[in-house]
N, C-alpha and C positions, 0 to 999 in steps of 0.2 A: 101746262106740260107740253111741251116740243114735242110730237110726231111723226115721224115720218112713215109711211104703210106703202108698202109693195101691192102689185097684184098683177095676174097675166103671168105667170111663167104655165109651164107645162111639161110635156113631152111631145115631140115632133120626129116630122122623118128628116132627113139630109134633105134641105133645096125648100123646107116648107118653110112659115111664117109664124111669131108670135108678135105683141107688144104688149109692153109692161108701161103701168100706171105707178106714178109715185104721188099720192095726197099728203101733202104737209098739214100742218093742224098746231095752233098753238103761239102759231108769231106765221108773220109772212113773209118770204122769201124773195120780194122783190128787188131786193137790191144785194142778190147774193149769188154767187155760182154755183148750181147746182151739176153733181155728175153720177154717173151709172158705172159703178165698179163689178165686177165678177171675184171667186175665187173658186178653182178646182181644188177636189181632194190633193190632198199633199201640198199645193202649191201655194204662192203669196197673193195677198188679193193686191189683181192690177187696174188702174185705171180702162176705160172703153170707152168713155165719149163724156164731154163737157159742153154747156151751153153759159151763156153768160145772162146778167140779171135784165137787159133789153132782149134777148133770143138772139143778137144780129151774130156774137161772135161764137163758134162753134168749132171745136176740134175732138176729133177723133182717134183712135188705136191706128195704127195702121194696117191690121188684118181685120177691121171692120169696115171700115171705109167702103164706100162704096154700098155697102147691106145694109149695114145699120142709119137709122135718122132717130137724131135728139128734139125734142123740141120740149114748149113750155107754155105755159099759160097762168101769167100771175096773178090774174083775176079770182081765176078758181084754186090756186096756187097749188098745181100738180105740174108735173113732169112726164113725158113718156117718151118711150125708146121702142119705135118701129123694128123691128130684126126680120129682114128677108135673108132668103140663098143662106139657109142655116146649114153649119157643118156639125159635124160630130165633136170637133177641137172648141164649137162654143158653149159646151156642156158644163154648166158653172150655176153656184148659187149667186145670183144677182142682188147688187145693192144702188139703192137711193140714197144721194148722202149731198148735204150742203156745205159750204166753205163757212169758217167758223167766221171769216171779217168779211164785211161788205167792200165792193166794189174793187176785189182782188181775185187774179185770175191764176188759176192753179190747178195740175192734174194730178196734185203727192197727195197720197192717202191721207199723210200725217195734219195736211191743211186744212182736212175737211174734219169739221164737229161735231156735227148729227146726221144718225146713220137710218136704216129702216132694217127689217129684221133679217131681210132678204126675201126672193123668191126659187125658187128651183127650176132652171130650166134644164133639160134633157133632150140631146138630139140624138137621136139611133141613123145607124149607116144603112 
């Protein structure tokens, strides 16, 4: 059974730090793109940062840039996502999620196959 587990959200003030862990489980993910998606209440969940199945290629949101860092380690086949200089506008349940084909690079929800359950982050002003 396919896996994917969050962990590391929280609640923070404006300007503090978290990072979140994604451990896959079940098959390995090295030849896949992994990415970190959010969704606010009411709204659609969006992409926020993609890494590719070497680590080398990396793209971002663009109101995270600069804060946030992806990175990866296929060995222990987790994922994590650095978040500094947090605002109140990144107050979202966070997800883990891999691209359903190998060695295809994509930031559409609809691309990605396996999700994790989320985590909760929280920034107060």
């Amino acid at each position: 059974q396919v896996q994917l587990v969050e962990s590391g959200g929280g609640l923070v003030q404006a300007g503090g730090s978290l990072r979140l862990s994604c451990a896959a489980s079940g098959r390995s993910f090295s030849n896949t793109v992994m990415g970190w998606f959010r969704q606010a209440p009411g709204k659609e969940r969006e992409f926020v940062a993609r890494i590719s199945w070497t680590g080398v290629n990396i793209f971002y949101k663009d109101s995270v840039r600069g804060r946030f860092t992806i990175s990866r380690d296929n060995a222990k086949n987790t994922v994590l996502l650095q978040m500094n200089s947090l605002k109140p506008e990144d107050t979202a349940i966070y997800y883990c999620a891999a691209a359903g084909r190998p060695y295809y690079t994509t930031s559409y929800v609809r691309d990605y196959e396996y999700w994790g359950q989320g985590t909760q982050v929280t920034v107060s002003s």
